[in-house]
N, C-alpha and C positions, 0 to 999 in steps of 0.2 A: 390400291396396292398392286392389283394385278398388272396395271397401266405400267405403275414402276419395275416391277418385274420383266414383262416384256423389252421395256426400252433399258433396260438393265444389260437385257440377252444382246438383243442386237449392237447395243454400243461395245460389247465383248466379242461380237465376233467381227467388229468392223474392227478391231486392232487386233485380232490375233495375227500371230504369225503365219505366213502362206505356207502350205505343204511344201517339202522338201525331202525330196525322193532321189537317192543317191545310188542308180544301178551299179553302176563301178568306181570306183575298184573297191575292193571290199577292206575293211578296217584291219589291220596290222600284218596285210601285206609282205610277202619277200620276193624278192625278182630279183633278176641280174640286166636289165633292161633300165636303161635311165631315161625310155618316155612310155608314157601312161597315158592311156585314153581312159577321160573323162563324163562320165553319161548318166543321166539322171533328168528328173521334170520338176517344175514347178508351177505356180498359179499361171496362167497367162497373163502377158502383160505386168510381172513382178519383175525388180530388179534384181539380177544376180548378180555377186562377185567373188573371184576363187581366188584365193590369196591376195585379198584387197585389190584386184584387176576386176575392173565391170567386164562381163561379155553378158551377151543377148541372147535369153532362150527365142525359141522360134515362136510365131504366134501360137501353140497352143502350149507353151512352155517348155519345151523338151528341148533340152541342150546335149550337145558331145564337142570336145575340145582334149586335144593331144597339151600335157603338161612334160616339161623335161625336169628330170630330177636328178640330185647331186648323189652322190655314194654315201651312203651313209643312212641313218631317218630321215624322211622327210613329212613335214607336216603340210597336211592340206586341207583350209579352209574354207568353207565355203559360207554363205550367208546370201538369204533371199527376205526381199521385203515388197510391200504392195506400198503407194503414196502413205498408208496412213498407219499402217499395221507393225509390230514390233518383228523385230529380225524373226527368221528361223535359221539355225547353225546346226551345221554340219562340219565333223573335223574325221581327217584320214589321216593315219599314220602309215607311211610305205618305206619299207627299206630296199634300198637298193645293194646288195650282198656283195655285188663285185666291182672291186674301188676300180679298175679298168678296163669299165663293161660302155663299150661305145654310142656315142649317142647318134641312133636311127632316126635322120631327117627325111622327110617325105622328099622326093625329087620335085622343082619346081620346073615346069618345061617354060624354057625362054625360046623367045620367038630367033633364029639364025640370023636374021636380017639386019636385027637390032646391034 
């Protein structure tokens, strides 16, 4: 009985879901800003995606990613899983207050020559 109990545990924790640690932005959100940086950790080597787009934490799982968002609510989900393990979900609601608040793109520097 004990046997089954341990291999109980272990098969429980070999599907739980991976930590999912969401530093920013915090949950119902107002800004007049329609891009938002993104930053939080998870398991190493688990797969993420923020609004059903995979991006790639780093190898020790910590991820940051700039999302641009429309005027209005926006919802943002996120969802982390390991090969075998059930999702972990994470959802942000952020509004954006002013329907003609400009969207701040990082400048890309291109080469002159090109």
């Amino acid at each position: 009985l004990l046997v089954l109990g341990v291999l109980g545990y272990r098969v429980m924790a070999f599907i739980a879901p991976p930590p999912l640690v969401l530093a920013a932005p915090q949950d119902q959100l107002s800004t007049s800003s329609r891009v938002i940086t993104i930053s939080g950790m998870t398991a190493p080597g688990a797969v993420l995606s923020i609004n059903g787009r995979p991006f790639v934490p780093d190898a020790a799982g910590n991820f940051t990613t700039d999302l641009v968002l429309v005027p209005g609510v926006n919802t943002i989900e996120l969802e982390s899983r390991t090969k075998h393990s059930r999702p972990a979900r994470l959802i942000r609601r952020i509004q954006v207050i002013a329907s003609g608040a400009p969207v701040a793109l990082r400048a890309q520097h291109r080469n002159p020559e090109s």
